[in-house]
N, C-alpha and C positions, 0 to 999 in steps of 0.2 A: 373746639378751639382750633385758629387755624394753625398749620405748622409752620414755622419760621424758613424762610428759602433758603435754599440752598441743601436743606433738609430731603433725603431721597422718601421715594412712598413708595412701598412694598406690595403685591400684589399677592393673589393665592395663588397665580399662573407662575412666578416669583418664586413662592415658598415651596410650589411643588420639584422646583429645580434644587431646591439646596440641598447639600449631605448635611448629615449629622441630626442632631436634634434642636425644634426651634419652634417657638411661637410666632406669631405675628399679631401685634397688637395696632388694631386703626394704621395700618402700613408700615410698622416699627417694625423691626425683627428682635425677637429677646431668644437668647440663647439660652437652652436648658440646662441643669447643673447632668452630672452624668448620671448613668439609670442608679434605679431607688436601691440604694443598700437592703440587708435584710430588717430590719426590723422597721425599715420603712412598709415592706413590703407585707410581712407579719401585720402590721396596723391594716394596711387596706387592705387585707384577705379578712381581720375580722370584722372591719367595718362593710364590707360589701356582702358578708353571711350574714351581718344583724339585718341590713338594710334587706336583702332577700327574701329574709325568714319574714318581715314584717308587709313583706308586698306577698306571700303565697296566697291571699286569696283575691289580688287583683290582676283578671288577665289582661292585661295593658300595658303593664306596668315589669321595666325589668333591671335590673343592674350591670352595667358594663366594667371594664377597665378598661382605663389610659387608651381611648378611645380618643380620634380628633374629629373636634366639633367645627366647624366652617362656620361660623357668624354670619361672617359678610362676603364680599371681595379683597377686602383687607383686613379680616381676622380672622385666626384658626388657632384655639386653645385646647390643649390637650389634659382635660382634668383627674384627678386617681380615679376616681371613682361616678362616673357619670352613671346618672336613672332617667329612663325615659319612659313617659309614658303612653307612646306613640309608636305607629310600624314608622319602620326607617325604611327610605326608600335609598335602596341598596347597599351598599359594603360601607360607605361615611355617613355623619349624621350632618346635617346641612342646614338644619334649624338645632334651637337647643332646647332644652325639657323645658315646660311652662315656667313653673317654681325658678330656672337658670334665669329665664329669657328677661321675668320681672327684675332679679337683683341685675343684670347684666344691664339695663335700660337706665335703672339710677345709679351705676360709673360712670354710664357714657355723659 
């Protein structure tokens, strides 16, 4: 859908300039809430041990956190708990895990 004028469009050249913490959705900027309290934090340490334990016998396959994922040129979301089943080619992930990439293609 197009964006209404006047409406500014945010880039990833853009995002990599801001402080602070921030998404950028389809050239939007969404501000993050502040980092995760503890028993946020407690939830995705256990859910990133279950998700682990249950990838030990596939070597492809790994568990991150709060890791940012580069979509596009104009999206980069930063999920708790991202799994990839792919080498990354180098320090960001710049595609997102298969299983991501289908649910992320029926929002768009």
């Amino acid at each position: 859908m197009p964006r209404p004028r006047g409406i500014e469009h945010d880039s990833l050249s853009d995002y990599r300039e801001w402080e602070g913490d921030w998404e950028l959705i389809q050239g939007m900027p969404l501000a993050m809430a502040p980092s995760p309290g503890i028993e946020h934090q407690r939830a995705s340490m256990r859910i990133s041990r279950q998700i682990d334990q249950t990838l030990d016998d596939c070597p492809h396959c790994e568990v991150l956190f709060e890791l940012e994922v580069e979509f596009s040129d104009d999206t980069v979301v930063r999920p708790d708990v991202p799994v990839i089943c792919h080498a990354p080619d180098g320090e960001r992930l710049t595609r997102a895990p298969e299983h991501f990439s289908a649910l992320w293609r029926r929002r768009a």
